[in-house]
Every structure is written in structure tokens, then in C-alpha cells.
C-alpha positions as CSV (number, residue, x, y, z in Angstrom):
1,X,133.9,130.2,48.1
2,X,132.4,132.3,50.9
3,X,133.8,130.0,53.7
4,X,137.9,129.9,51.9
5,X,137.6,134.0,53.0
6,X,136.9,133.7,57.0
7,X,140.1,131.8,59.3
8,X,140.1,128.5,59.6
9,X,141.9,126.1,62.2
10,X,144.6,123.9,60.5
11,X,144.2,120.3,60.7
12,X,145.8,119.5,63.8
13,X,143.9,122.4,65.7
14,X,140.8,120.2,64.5
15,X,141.9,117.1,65.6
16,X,144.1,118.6,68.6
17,X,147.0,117.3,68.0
18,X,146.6,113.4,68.1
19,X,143.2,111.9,66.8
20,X,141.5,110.0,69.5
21,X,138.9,107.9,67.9
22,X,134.9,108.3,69.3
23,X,134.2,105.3,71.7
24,X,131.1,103.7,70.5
25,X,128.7,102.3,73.3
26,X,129.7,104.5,76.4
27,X,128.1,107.9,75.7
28,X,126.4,109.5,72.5
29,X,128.1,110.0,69.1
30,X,126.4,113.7,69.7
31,X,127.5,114.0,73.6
32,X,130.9,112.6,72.3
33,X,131.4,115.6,70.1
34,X,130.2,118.1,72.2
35,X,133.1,117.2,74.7
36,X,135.7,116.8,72.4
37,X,134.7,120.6,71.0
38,X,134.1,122.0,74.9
39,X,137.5,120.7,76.0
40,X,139.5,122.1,73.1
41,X,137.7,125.4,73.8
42,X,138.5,125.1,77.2
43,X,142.3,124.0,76.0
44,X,142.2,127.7,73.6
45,X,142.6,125.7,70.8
46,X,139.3,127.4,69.7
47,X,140.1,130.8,70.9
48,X,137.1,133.5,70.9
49,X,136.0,134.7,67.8
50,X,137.5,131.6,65.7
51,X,135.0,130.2,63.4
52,X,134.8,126.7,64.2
53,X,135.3,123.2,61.8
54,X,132.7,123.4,59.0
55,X,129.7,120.6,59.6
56,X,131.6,118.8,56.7
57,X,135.1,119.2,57.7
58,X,134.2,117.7,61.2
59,X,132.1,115.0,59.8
60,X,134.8,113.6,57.9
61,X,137.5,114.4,60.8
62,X,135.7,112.5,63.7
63,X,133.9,109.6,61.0
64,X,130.4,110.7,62.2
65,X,127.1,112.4,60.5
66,X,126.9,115.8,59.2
67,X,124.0,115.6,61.7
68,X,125.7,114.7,64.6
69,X,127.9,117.4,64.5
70,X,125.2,119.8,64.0
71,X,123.5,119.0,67.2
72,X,126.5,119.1,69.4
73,X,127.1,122.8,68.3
74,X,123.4,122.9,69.0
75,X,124.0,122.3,72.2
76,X,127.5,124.2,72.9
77,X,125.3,126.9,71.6
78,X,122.6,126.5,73.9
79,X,125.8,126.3,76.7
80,X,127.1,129.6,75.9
81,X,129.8,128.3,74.2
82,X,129.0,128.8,70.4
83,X,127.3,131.3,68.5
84,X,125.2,130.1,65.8
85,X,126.6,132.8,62.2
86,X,123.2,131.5,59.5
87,X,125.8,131.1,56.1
88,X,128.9,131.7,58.2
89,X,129.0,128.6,60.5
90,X,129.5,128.3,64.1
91,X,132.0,130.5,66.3
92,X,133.6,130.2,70.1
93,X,131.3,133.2,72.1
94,X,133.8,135.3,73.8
95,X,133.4,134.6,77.7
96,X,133.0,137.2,80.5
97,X,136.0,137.4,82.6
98,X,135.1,135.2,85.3
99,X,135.8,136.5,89.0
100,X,137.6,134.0,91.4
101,X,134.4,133.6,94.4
102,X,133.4,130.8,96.8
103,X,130.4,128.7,96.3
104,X,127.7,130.4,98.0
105,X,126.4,128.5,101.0
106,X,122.8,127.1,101.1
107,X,120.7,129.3,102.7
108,X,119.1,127.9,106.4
109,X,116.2,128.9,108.1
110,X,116.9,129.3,111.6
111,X,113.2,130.5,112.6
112,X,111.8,127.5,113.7
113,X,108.8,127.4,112.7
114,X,106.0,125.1,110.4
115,X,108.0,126.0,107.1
116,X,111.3,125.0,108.9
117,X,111.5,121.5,108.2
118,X,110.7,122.1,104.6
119,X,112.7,124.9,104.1
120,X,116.0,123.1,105.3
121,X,115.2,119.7,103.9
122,X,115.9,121.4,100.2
123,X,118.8,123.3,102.0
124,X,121.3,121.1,100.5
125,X,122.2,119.2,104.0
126,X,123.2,115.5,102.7
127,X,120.3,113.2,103.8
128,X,123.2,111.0,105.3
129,X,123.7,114.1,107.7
130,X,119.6,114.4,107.8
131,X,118.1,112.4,110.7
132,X,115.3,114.9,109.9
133,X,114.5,114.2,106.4
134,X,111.4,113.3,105.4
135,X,111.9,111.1,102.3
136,X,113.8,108.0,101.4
137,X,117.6,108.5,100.5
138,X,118.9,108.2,96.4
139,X,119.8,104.9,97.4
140,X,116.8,103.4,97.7
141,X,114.5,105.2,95.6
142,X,113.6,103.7,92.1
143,X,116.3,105.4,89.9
144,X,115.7,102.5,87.7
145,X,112.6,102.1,87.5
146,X,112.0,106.1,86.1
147,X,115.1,105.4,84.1
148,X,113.2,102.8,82.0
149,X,109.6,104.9,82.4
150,X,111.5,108.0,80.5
151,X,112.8,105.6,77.9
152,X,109.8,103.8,77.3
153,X,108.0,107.1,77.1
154,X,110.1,108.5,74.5
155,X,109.0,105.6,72.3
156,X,105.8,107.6,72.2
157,X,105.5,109.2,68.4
158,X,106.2,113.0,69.1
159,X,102.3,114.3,68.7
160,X,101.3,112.4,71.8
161,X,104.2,114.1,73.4
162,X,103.9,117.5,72.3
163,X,99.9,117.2,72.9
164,X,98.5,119.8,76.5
165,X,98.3,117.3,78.9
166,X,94.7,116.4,80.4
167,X,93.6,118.5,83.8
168,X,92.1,115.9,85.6
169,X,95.2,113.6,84.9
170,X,96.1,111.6,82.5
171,X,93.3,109.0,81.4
172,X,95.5,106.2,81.5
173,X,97.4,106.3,84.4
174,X,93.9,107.5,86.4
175,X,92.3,104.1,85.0
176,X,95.5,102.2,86.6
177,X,94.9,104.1,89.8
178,X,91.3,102.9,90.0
179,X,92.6,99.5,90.1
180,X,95.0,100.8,92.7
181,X,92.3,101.8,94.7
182,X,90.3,98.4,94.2
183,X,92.9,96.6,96.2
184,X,92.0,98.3,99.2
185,X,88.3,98.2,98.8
186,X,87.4,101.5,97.3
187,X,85.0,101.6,94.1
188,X,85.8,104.2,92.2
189,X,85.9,104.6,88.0
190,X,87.9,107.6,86.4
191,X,85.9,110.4,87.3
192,X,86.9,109.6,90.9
193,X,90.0,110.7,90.5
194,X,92.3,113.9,90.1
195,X,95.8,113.6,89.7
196,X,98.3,116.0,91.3
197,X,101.9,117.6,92.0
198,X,101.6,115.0,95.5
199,X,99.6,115.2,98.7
200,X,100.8,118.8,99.2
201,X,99.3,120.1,96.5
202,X,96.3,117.8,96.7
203,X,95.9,119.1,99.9
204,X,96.2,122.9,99.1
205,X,93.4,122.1,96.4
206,X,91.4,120.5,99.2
207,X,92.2,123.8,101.6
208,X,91.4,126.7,99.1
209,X,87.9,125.0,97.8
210,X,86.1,123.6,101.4
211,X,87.9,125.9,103.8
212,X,87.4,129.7,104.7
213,X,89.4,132.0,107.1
214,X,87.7,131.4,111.0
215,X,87.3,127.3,109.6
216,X,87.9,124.9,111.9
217,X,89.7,122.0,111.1
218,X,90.4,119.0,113.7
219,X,94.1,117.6,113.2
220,X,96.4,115.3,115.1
221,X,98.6,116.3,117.8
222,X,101.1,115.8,116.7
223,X,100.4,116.3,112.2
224,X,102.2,117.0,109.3
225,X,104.2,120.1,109.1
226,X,103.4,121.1,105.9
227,X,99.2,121.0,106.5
228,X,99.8,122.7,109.5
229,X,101.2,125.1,107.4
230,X,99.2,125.4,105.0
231,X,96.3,125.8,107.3
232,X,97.7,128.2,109.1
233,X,97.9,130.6,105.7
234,X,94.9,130.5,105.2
235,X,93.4,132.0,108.3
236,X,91.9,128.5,109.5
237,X,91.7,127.6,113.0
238,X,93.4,124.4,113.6
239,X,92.8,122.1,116.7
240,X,94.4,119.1,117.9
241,X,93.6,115.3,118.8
242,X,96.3,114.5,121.0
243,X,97.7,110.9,119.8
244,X,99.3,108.0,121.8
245,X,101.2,105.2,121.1
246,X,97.5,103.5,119.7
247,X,96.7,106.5,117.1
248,X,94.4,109.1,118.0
249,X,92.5,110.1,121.2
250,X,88.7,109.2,120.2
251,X,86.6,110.4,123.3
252,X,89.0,113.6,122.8
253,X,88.0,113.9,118.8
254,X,84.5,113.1,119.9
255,X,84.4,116.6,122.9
256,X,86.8,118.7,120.2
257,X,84.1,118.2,117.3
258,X,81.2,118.7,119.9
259,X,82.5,122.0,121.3
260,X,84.2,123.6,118.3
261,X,82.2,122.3,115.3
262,X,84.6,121.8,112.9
263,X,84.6,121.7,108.9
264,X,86.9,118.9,108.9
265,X,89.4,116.4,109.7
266,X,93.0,115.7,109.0
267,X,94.3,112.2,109.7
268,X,96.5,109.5,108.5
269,X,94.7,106.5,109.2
270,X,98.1,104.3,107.8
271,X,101.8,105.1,109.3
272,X,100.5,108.3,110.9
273,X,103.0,111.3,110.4
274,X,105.3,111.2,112.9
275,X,104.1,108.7,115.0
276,X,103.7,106.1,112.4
277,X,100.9,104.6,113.8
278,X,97.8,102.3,112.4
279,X,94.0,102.6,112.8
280,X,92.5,99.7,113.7
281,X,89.1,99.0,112.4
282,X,87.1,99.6,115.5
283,X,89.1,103.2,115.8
284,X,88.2,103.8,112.2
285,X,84.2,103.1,112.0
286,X,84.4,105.4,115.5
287,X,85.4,108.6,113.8
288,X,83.0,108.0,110.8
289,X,80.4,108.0,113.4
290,X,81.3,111.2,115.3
291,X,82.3,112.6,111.5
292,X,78.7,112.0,110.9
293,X,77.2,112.9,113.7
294,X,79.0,116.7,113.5
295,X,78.9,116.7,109.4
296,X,82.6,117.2,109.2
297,X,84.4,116.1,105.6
298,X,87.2,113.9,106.2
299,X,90.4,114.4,104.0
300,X,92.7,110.6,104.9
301,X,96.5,111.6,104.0
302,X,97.1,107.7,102.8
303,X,100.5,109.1,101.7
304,X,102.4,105.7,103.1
305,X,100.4,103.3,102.2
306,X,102.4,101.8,100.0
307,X,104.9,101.3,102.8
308,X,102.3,99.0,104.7
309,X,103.0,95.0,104.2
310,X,100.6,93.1,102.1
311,X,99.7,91.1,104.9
312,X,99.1,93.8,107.4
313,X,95.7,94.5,107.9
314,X,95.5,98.6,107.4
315,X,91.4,99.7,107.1
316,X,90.9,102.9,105.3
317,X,88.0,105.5,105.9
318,X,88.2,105.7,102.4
319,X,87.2,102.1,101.8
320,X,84.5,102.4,104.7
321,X,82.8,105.3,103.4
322,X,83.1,104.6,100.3
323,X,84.0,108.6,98.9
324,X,80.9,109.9,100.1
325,X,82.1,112.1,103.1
326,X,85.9,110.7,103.0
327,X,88.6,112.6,100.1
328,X,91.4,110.5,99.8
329,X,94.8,111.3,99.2
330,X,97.9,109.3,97.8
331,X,101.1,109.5,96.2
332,X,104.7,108.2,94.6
333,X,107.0,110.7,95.4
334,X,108.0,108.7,98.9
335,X,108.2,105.5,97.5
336,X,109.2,106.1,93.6
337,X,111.4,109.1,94.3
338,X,110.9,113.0,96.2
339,X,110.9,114.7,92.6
340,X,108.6,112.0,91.0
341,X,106.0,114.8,91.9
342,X,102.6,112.3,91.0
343,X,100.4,112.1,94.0
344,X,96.2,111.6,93.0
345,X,92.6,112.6,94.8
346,X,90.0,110.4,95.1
347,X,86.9,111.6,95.8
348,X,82.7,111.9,94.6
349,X,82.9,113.3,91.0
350,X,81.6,116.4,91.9
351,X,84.5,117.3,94.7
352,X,86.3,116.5,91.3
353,X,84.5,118.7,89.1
354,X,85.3,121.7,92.0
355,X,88.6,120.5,92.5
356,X,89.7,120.5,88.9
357,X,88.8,123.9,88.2
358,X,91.3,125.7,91.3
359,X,93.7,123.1,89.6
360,X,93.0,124.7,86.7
361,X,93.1,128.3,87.7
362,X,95.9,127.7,89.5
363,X,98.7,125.1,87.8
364,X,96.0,124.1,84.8
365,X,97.5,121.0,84.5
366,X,100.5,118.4,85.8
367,X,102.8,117.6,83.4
368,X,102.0,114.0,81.4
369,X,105.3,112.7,80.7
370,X,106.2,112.0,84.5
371,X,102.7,110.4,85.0
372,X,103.5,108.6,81.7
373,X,106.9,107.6,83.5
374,X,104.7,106.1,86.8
375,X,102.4,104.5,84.6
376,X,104.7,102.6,83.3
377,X,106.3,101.5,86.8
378,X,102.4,100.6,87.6
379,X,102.0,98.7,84.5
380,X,105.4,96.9,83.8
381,X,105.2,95.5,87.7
382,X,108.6,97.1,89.0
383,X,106.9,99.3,90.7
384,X,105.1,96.5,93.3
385,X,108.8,94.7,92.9
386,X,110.5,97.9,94.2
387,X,108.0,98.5,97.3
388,X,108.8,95.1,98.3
389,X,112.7,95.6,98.1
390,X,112.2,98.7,100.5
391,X,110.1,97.0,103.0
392,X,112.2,94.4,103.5
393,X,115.2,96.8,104.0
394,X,113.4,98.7,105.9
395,X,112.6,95.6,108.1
396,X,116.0,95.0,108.5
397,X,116.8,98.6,109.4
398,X,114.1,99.6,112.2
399,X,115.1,97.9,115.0
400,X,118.7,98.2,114.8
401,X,117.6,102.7,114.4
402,X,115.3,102.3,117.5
403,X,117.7,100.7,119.2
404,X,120.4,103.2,118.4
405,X,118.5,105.8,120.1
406,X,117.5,104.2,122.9
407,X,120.9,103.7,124.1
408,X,121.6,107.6,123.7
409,X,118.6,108.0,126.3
410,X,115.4,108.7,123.9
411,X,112.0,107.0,124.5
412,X,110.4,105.3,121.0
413,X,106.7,106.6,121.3
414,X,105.0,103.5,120.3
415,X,107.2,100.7,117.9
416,X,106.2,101.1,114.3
417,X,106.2,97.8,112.7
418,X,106.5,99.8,109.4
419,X,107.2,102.7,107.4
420,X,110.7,104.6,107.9
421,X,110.1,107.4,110.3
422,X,110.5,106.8,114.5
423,X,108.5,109.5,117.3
424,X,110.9,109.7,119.9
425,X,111.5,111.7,123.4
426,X,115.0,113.0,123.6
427,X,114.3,114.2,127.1
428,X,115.9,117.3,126.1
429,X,114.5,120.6,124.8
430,X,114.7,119.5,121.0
431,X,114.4,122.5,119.4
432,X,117.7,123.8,121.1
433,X,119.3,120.5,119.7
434,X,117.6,121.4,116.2
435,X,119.2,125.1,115.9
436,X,122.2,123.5,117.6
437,X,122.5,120.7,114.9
438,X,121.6,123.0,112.3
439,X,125.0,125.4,112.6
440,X,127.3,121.7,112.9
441,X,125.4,120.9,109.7
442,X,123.0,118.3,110.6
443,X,119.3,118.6,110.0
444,X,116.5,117.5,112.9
445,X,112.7,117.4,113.2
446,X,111.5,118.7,116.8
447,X,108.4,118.1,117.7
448,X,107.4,121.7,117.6
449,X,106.9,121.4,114.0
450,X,104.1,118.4,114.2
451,X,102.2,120.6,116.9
452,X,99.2,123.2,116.0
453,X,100.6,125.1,118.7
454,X,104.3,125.0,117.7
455,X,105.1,125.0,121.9
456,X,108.6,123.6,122.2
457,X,109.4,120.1,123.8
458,X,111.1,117.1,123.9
459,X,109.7,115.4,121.3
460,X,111.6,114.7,117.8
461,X,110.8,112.4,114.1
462,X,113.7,110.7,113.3
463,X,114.0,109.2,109.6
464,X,115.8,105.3,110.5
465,X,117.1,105.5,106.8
466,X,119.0,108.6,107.3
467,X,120.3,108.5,110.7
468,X,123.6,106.0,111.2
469,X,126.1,108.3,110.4
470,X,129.1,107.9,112.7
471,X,129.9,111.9,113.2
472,X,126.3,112.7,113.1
473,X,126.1,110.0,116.3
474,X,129.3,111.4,117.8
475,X,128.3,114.7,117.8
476,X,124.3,114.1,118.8
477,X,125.6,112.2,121.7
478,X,128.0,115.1,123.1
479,X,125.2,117.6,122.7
480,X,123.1,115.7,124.4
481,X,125.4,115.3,127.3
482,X,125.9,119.5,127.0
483,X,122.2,120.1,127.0
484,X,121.2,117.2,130.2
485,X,123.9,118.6,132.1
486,X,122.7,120.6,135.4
487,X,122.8,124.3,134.7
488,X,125.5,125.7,136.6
């Protein structure tokens, strides 16, 4: 009798009129309801303060469970929409008058500095309008394949779920990685191996335990942004190996490590960031030897190496050494997708054991279910399938990109014969054309960013994934003209 006292919609306020039946197959019986209840609130039907259908009036109204009506109020309650009345029901929330405003702009760095490029990359600039951007576009990620990874992985009964996640990874997945790193000759078991957030927080791990402010560390010249930066916070002292179009300078590494004694070195021995370049075996037992001989650690930022062919011969220190002086780092995110945030360390067990506890200290652990969802990729074989679909469109993409810029007047540094990203000289000052393209709404990478120094040049990564669009080519070309052009 309690609910006949509180005001109750009549019949067609429940049903809005005209009935429309629940479509079975296209969305959720609960996701169903929770629409049809959200649009009629929207609609004033439910006006604020109105005690909504009983669980059992709605049931029999829409010809759905008592329980499927419960959790779409669940979850127009969780929306702000509903408040939850224990022995009452469920009532529309009355809403704050909402003020008639503009969608706020993303917010853009225009210091140029190491944290630029990361900074405007999750600016919201549309990767189509990002020759700059450091990842592979939605369209070729595996969307799928993390699709069927979360599915499979809600099969799991709840207590493995709901269990604290491991914090040197998750045992499974780090028994699949040492088979990983089998293929390219690295023994390792388990306790090898740390999983991570991806090589930037690997690397961060890496930085805080080894590394002390007045360090030095030996990098390319050109490096990655990001280690730069991360260097750079923490008081180390970073020099660089200038590159070519072959990969690093080696009777330059060798004088660097002689006169300045560094703790370690930084490198990318597969598709190099930017200049996608390959160590060749000779280059690689070199800087073991002069690693050696000045008793520097060497952290090898394999990052792409699932972008390398299977039939491309790709030596890694890793494999050479063996994990004795060598840490090696890998991840997903650029292959599987940039928020599949599941990158791994290998390394002796007792760089583990030290490594574990700052992961500890400082995120305890990374969160199972998405290395539940790459395990699965791993283990089901989509994952290999998918790296071959994006080689071979990025075969059939790279020359077409380098040849785009060359006709606009750049010089490709090198010819990458794989991998996504291009090293080019614009011949112009590129930061200029980076703040430039930044206010039109395009997103660069000058060279600055790749340099320990951060001196400006002409240098610039371009991404060939990201980097056909007709304005953005329109517009880069007139700029170019405008900034080549005599100074008056």
C-alpha cells in the first residue's frame, strides 16, 4: 500500500505514448532500457521529482526481467539521472540549470620543448591532421583483437578478477613473453621479466634505480623525446652519438664513452627513433665491446620490433649479451593500440628484484585485465596475424609518403625499409613550421625534439600513416614556400 500514496505516471507516460517493442540482438535488454528511460526524461515525460515505473510495473510494460530494469536505473543513477529512494523506488534528480558555453578548446603547448611532442599528441589534433604523431591511427590498430581479449577475459569466474594483480606481471602472460623473447635468441625464464605501463615507464624504472643527478648517459643524436625528457628531470647529463643514414657513429660512441665515462647507453638497435634505422651485426658486437671496455649498462628500446619483417635479419644486443650487461625493453601499445598500455623488461633477476620494488613504491602494480586482454592476442594467434596485416600496409604506404615529400623539397635521411616513421630535411627552420602548423591545427615533430641539445634545425619525423591529408598538404606546401622565400 505504501507505493498507491506517492504519484505515479499513467500508462501512456510509461510507455510514452506508442509502445515500441525492445529490439533483440542490436544492443542490451539493460542498455535498451536505460535509453528508452533517458529519452523520456529528456522528453519531460519524467519530470524532476516524479517517482519513476515500479521495477514490476516496467517489467511487465517493456516484457523484460525485474532485473533488467533494476540495472538500467542502476545506471541512470550512476548518470545523474535517478536517485535511488531504499522502499520508495527510483526518482528523476532534478538537474542544474545548465549555462549555454562553447566547448573548451584543447589546450597546446607552444613552448617547444622535450615535453612538446607529447603534450600536443594528446591535445586532441586528429591524427589525420598529425604528420607528427607517433603511433599508428584507429584504423589500423587491433580494435578487434582487444574486443575479443576483453570478452574472453570476462569469461574468467569473478575471484580471478577481483584478485590484486601480481607486481612483477602477470605469470601467464610473462611465461608467453619468454617464448616471445626465444624467437630472437634471448634465454630468459619468468624471473627475467617485469611487466610495465610500456617503454616509458619501463624506462622511468630503469632511470630512478641506476641513474643519479651529474650521470652520464650516452644517447643518439637524434633519440626519443620522451627519454630525453625524462633524463633531463632527473639531473642526468645526456650526451649524443650523432647518427647517419647507417645508425650510429661508432668511432664517435667509442671517444664519447672514453672522455666522459658514462653510466649508460640508450639506443634502439631495430627502427631507430626517428631515423628508423637497423644495426647490423658487426655495428652491434662493436658497442658491446666499447660497452665493456668503459663498464656502461646498456638499456635497448626494442619498442618496434614487432614492426620488423620475419625475414629481415635485425640482431639484438639483447640476444648478444644475453641480459648480462644489456636491459631490454618492449611493448604493444604501437602495434596492438596507444592505450593497450602493456610494455615488459627483460633483464638478470636481480635488476628485477630492484626494479620491482620502485614499481612497487611507485604504481605497485599494472592492472591484470589488459595484460589478460594481450595475452590472449599472443595466445589465440591474432596478434602475429595482425602485425602481418600492418606490415604489409605499411609496405604499400612508404614509398608513395617518401615520395610525397620529396617532391615538396625534403631530403629522406636514409630509406627505412620498415616501420612507419620517415627522418626528413625540410630545408627550412622546422620548428618555425611546427608553431606555424600548430595555430592552423596540424601537429609536427622538428628535429629539436630528438636532440639532447634541443638546438633548432631543419630536420623533422614524419609518421607515413598520418600524413596524406589533402589540406594538411595544401597548406604545408604554401608555408613552405612563405618560409624559403628571400627575406625581404
Amino acid at each position: 500500500m505504501k507505493n498507491s500514496t506517492q504519484p505515479a505516471p499513467v500508462s501512456a507516460s510509461v510507455s510514452g505514448g506508442t509502445q515500441s517493442p525492445l529490439l533483440p540482438g542490436r544492443i542490451s535488454l539493460v542498455d535498451q532500457v536505460a535509453q528508452w528511460a533517458e529519452q523520456r526524461i529528456a522528453e519531460r515525460v519524467f519530470q524532476p521529482g516524479m517517482r519513476m515505473p515500479s521495477v514490476r510495473e516496467l517489467s511487465l510494460q517493456r516484457g523484460v526481467s525485474r532485473f533488467t530494469v533494476v540495472e538500467a536505473y542502476e545506471r541512470l543513477v550512476a548518470r545523474g539521472l535517478l536517485l535511488a529512494r531504499p522502499g520508495s523506488g527510483f526518482y528523476v534528480r532534478e538537474q542544474a540549470p545548465r549555462r549555454e558555453r562553447r566547448a573548451a578548446a584543447p589546450v597546446r603547448s607552444k613552448v617547444i620543448d622535450v615535453g612538446w611532442l607529447a603534450r600536443n599528441m594528446l591535445s586532441g589534433i586528429a591524427p589525420e591532421r598529425s604528420p607528427g604523431f607517433g603511433s599508428l591511427p584507429a584504423s589500423m590498430c587491433g580494435g578487434e583483437m582487444i574486443r575479443l581479449g576483453l570478452r574472453a577475459t570476462s569469461a574468467f569466474p569473478l575471484a580471478q578478477l577481483s584478485r590484486g594483480a601480481q607486481a612483477q606481471g602477470y605469470l601467464p602472460l610473462r611465461e608467453q613473453l619468454v617464448r616471445k623473447l626465444a624467437e630472437i635468441e634471448v634465454a630468459a625464464t619468468p624471473a627475467h621479466v617485469l611487466t610495465t605501463t610500456g617503454c616509458t615507464q619501463s624506462f622511468s624504472l630503469i632511470a630512478e634505480h641506476f641513474l643519479k643527478p651529474g650521470d652520464v648517459v650516452l644517447t643518439g643524436d637524434p633519440a626519443w623525446s620522451a627519454q630525453l625528457g625524462a633524463l633531463a628531470m632527473g639531473g642526468v647529463r645526456v650526451v649524443g652519438v650523432p647518427y647517419d643514414a647507417h645508425g650510429p657513429d661508432l668511432k664517435a660512441m667509442a671517444a664519447l664513452a672514453a672522455q666522459h665515462k658514462p653510466r649508460m647507453l640508450v639506443i634502439n638497435s631495430v627502427l631507430h627513433n626517428p631515423t628508423g634505422t637497423v644495426l647490423s651485426l658487426a655495428s652491434a658486437y662493436q658497442i658491446l665491446r666499447i660497452a665493456e671496455q668503459h663498464d656502461m649498462l646498456i638499456v635497448e628500446d626494442d619498442v618496434y620490433a614487432d614492426f620488423v619483417p620475419d625475414n629481415q635479419a635485425a640482431p639484438r644486443l639483447a640476444s648478444l649479451d644475453q641480459l648480462q650487461r644489456v636491459i631490454y625493453l618492449s611493448s604493444f601499445s604501437k602495434m596492438l593500440a596507444p592505450s593497450m598500455r602493456v610494455g615488459y623488461i627483460a633483464a638478470n633477476p636481480q635488476f628485477i628484484e630492484d626494479l620491482m620494488l620502485h614499481k612497487l613504491l611507485g604504481s605497485w602494480a599494472t592492472p591484470e585485465l589488459v595484460e589478460r586482454v594481450v595475452l590472449h592476442a599472443l595466445t589465440e594467434g591474432s596478434y602475429r596475424r595482425h602485425c602481418q596485416r600492418v606490415r604489409a600496409r605499411l609496405d604499400a604506404l612508404r614509398e608513395p609518403a617518401y615520395q610525397r615529400f620529396e617532391a615538396l623539397g625534403f631530403q629522406l635521411l636514409g630509406r627505412p625499409s620498415a616501420g612507419f616513421l620517415g627522418w626528413f630535411d625540410a630545408g627550412v627552420d622546422t620548428n618555425q613550421l611546427a608553431a606555424a602548423g600548430l595555430e592552423a591545427g596540424y601537429l609536427f615533430a622538428p628535429g629539436a625534439l630528438f636532440s639532447p641539445t634541443q638546438a633548432p634545425g631543419t630536420l623533422l619525423r614524419i609518421n607515413i600513416t598520418t600524413s596524406d591529408d589533402a589540406s594538411m598538404l595544401k597548406w604545408l606546401m604554401k608555408t613552405l614556400e612563405q618560409l624559403r622565400a628571400p627575406a625581404q
